[in-house]
N, C-alpha and C positions, 0 to 999 in steps of 0.2 A: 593316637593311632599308630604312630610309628612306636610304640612299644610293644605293642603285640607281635610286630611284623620282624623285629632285631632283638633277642634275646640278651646279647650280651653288652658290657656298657662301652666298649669298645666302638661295635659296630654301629649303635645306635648313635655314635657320635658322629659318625663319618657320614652318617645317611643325612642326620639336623644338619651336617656342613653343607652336603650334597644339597639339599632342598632349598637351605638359605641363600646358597649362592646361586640357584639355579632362580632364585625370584628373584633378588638383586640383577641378575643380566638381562632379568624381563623387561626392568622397570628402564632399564638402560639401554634396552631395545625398543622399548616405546617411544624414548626420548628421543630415536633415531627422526622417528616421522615429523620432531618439531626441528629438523637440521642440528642436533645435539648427535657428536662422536665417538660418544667414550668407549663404543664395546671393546675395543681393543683394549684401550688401559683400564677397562674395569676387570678384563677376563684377569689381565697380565696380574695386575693388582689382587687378585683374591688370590688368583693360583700361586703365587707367592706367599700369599699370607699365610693360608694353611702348610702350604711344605715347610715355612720358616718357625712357625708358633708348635708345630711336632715338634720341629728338630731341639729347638731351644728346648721343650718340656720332656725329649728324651737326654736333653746334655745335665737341666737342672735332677734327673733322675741320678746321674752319675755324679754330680758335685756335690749331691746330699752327704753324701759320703768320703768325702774328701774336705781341704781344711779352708778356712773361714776366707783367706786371702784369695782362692780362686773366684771368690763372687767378686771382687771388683777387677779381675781381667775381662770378666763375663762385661761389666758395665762400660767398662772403658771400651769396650770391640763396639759395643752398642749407639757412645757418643761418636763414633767415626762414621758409625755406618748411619746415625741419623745425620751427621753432617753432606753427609753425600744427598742425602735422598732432597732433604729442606735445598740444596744448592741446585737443585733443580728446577724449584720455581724462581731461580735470578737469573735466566738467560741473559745471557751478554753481561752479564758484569761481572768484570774481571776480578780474580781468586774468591768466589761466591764460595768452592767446596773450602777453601782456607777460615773464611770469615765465617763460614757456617760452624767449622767443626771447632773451632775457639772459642766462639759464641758459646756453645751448646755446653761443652767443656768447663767454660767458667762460671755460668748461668749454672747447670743439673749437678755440676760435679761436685762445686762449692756447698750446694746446699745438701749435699746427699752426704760430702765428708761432715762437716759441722752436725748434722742433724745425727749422724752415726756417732759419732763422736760425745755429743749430747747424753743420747741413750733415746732419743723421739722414735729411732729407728734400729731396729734390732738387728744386731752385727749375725743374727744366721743367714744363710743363704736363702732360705725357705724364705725370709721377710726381707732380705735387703736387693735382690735382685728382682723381685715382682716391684714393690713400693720402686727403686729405685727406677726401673723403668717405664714406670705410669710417671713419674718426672721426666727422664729423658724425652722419651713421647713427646710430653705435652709442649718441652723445650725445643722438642725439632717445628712443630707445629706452628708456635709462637714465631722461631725464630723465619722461618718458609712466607708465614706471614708477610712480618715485617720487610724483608726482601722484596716479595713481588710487589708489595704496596708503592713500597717505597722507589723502586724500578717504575713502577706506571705516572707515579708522580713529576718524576725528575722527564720522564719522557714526554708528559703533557706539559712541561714547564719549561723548554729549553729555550723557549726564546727569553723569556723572565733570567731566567739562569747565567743564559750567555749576556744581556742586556747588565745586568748586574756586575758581573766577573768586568764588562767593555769601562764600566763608569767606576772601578776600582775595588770591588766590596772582594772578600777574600772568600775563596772556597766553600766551606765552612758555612760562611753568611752566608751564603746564597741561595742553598740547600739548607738553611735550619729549619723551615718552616715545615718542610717535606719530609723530614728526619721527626719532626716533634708527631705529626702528621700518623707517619709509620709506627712510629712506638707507641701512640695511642690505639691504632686500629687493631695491633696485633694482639693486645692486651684483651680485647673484647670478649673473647670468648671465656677466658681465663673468671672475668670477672661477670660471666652471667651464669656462669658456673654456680660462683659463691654466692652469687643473689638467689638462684635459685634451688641452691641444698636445702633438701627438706619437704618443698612446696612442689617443684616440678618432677625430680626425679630422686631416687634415694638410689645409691653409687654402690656398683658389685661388692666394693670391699666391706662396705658396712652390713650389705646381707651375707655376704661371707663369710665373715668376724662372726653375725648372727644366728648361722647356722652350724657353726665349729663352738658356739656354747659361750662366745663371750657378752658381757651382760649389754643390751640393747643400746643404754647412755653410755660406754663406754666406747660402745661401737660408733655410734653418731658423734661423739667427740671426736674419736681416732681421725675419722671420716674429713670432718673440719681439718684435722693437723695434715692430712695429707692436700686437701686442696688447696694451703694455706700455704704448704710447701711447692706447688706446682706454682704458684701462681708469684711467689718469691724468686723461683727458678727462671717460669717463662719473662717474669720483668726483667733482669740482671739479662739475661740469654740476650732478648731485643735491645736491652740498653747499649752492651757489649757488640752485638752484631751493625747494630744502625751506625754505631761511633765508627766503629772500623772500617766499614764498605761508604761509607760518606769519603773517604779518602781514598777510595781505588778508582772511581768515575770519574778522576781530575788525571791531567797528563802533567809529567813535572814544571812544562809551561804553565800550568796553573788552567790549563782549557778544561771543556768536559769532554769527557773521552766516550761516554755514553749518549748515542743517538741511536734516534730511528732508524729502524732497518738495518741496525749492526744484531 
């Protein structure tokens, strides 16, 4: 319907935003009446997302043309700014945007240089800045996970915690179990992903690849190498992030420095 009504492909784009997000704040305003709050950070949230997904697809228009090295300044602004954003579901724990953006860093970054490096991933801008930031992504997500999980854990566990630390057991121990906890829960997504390629959903890139002429089984294989790559990313990211923030909740007396209501 909206083809007849917006001629150009332009504006027809702005109107499918328009409508999509005008149903998403519905769905988010219905939710109001079961005591659910989002409309503020769902408005905040979308209207962000459109101003930033222009902007980035008017900068990759002028990097087309420019040389191979600016797509990983493009990537690196990307892991900082995911580390910001994942560092905001770890209230109260202390250097959450440090642990985040190191995490992400050495989780997306590692796998995105190797895999370029390889040749899995094609050193143009056109393929290394979309692929590499459906890994970023998935590695801010993973690691936002692992953080709040692992923050609700340590908060429902403090008297176990402190009990332990009182009877001798070191840091570390105390929190392992919360930490193993975390890094499995954050994974979940990552790997119901890969259970279900093929069966549940089949992923923009490989109808993409599909409709740019590349043969169908190469597209469905590509398809694998990229979630195969996220999901190597998102591990290393939470492995990385749980180690590191495991040791900023302790005060150099060895207490925990994370409680309720801080």
């Amino acid at each position: 319907m909206l083809k007849h009504w917006f001629v150009t492909q332009l504006q027809l784009g702005f109107a499918q935003a328009t409508f999509t997000a005008l149903t998403a704040l519905l769905i988010v305003w219905l939710a109001k009446w079961r005591g659910i709050h989002l409309f503020g950070e769902a408005a905040i949230a979308m209207s962000r997302g459109i101003v930033q997904i222009v902007a980035v697809g008017s900068i990759l228009v002028l990097l087309l043309h420019g040389p191979a090295w600016t797509g990983a300044i493009v990537l690196v602004a990307m892991m900082v700014a995911a580390g910001q954003i994942s560092a905001r579901r770890a209230k109260g724990m202390p250097g959450a945007f440090a642990v985040s953006t190191w995490a992400i860093a050495c989780g997306s970054g590692s796998v995105i240089a190797l895999m370029t490096w390889i040749g899995v991933i094609d050193t143009a801008i056109t393929s290394l800045v979309p692929v590499g930031s459906m890994i970023i992504a998935n590695a801010m997500n993973t690691n936002g996970m692992a953080l709040n999980r692992f923050r609700s854990e340590v908060l429902a566990h403090v008297g176990e915690i402190e009990t332990a630390l009182a009877l001798g057991a070191q840091p570390q121990q105390s929190v392992a179990p919360y930490v193993q906890s975390s890094f499995e829960a954050s994974l979940i997504p990552a790997l119901d992903s890969m259970r279900s390629l093929g069966i549940v959903w089949i992923p923009g890139l490989m109808a993409g690849m599909m409709l740019s002429g590349a043969r169908p089984l190469y597209a469905s294989i590509y398809q694998f190498v990229v979630l195969a790559m996220i999901f190597t990313a998102s591990g290393l990211t939470s492995l990385v992030s749980t180690i590191l923030i495991r040791a900023r909740i302790f005060t150099p007396a060895q207490q925990l420095a994370l409680q309720p209501g801080r």
